[in-house]
C-alpha positions as a Markdown table, in Angstrom:
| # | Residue | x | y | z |
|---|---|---|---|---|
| 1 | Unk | -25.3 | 7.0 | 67.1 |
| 2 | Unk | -25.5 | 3.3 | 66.4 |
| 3 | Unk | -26.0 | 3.7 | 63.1 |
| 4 | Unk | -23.5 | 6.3 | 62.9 |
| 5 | Unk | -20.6 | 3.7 | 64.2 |
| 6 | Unk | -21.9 | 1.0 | 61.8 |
| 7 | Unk | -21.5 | 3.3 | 58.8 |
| 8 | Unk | -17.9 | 4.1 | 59.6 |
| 9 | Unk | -17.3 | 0.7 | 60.2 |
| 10 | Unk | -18.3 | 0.0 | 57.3 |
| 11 | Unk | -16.4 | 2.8 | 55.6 |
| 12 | Unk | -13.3 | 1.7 | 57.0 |
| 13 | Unk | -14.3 | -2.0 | 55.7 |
| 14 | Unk | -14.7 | -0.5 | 52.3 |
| 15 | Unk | -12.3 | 1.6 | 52.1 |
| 16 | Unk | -9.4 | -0.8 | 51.0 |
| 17 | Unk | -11.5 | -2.3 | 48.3 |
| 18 | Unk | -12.2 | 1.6 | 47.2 |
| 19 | Unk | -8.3 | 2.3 | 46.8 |
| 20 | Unk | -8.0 | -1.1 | 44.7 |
| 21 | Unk | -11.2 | -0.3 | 42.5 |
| 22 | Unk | -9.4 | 3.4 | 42.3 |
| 23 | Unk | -5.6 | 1.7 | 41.0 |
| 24 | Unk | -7.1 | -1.0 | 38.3 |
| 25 | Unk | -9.2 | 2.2 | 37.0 |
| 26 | Unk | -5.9 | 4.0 | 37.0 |
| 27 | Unk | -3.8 | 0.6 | 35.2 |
| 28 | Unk | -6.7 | 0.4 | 32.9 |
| 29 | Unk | -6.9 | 3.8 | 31.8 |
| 30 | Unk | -3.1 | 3.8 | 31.2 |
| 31 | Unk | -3.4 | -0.2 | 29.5 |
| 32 | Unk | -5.9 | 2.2 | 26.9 |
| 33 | Unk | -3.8 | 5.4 | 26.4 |
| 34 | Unk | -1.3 | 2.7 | 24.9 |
| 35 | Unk | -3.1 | 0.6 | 23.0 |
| 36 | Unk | -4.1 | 3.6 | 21.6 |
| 37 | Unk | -1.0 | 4.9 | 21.2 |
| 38 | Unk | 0.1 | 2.1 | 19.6 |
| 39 | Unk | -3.0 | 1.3 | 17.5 |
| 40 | Unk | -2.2 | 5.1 | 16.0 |
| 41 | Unk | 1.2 | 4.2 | 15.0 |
| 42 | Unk | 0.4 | 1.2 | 13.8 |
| 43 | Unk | -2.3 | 2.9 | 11.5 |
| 44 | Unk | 0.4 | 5.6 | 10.5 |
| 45 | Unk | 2.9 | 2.8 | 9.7 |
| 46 | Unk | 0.6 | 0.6 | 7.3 |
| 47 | Unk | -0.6 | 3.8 | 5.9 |
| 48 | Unk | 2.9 | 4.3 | 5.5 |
| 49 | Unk | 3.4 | 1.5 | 3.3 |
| 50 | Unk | 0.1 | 1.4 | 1.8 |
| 51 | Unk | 1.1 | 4.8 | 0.5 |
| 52 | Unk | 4.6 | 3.5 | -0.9 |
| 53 | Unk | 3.0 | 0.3 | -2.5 |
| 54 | Unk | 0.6 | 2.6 | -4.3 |
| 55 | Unk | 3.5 | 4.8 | -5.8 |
| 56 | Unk | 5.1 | 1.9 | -7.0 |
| 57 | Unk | 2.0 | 0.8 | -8.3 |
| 58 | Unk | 1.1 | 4.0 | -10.2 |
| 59 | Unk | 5.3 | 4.1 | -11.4 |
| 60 | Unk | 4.9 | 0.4 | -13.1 |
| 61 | Unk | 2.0 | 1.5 | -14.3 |
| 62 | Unk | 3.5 | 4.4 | -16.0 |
| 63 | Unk | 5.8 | 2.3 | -17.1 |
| 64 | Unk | 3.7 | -0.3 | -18.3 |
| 65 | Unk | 2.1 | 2.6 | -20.4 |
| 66 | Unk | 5.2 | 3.7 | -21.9 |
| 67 | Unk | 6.7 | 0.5 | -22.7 |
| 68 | Unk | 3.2 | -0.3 | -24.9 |
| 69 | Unk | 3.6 | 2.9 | -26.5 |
| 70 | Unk | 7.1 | 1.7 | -27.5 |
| 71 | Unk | 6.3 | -1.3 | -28.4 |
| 72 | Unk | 3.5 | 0.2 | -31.2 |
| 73 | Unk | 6.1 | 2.2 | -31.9 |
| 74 | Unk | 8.8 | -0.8 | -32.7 |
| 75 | Unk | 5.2 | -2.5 | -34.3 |
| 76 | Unk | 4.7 | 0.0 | -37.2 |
| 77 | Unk | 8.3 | 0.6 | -37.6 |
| 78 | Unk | 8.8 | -2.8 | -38.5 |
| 79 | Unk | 5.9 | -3.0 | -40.8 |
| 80 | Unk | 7.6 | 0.1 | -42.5 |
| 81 | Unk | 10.7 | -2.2 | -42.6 |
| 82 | Unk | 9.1 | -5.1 | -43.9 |
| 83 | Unk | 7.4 | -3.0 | -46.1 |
| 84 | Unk | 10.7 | -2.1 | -47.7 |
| 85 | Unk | 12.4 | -5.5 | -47.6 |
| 86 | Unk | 9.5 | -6.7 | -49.5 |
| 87 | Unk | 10.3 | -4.0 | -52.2 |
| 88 | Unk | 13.5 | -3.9 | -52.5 |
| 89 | Unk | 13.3 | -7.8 | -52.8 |
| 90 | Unk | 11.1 | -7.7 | -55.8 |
| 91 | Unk | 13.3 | -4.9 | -57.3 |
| 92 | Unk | 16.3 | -7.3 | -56.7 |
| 93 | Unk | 14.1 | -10.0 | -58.3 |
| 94 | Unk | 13.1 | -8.1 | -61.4 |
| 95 | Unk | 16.7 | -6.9 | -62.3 |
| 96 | Unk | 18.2 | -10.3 | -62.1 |
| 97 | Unk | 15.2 | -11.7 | -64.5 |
| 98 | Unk | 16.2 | -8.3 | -67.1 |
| 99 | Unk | 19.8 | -9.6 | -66.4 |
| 100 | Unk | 18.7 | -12.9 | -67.4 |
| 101 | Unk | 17.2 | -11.7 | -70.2 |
């Protein structure tokens, strides 16, 4: 019976130190749901924005693209230009030295 006394002695001793061990397991596990939480939200949020950074990315590119297109496009259209100037100069050029003539 002695020892019987001494282990609910010592179960009433522990006990209080049980109930404390049981409510920072409980605050802990609820510290971790929201760090998770926000850890998830966080992730959503940069993916998020890493998503709109990479559209606007991919638009300028586009862009980018077309404005090059547009550009060899203003390129040979100018060489057709000068092309002609240069003609029509010489034309010019030979009439006035018939007219001189």
């Amino acid at each position: 019976m002695a020892e019987s006394e001494i282990g609910n002695d010592l179960q009433e001793t522990l006990k209080p130190f049980y109930q404390r061990a049981s409510q920072a397991e409980d605050r802990l596990s609820r510290l971790e749901a929201a760090l998770a939480s926000k850890k998830d939200t966080g992730n959503v949020e940069h993916l998020k924005t890493i998503n709109e950074l990479q559209s606007k990315l991919e638009d300028a590119h586009a862009q980018l693209i077309s404005e090059r297109e547009e550009g060899r496009k203003l390129a040979a259209e100018n060489a057709k230009l000068q092309y002609r100037i240069h003609h029509l100069v010489r034309a010019v050029r030979e009439s006035d030295q018939k007219m001189e003539h």
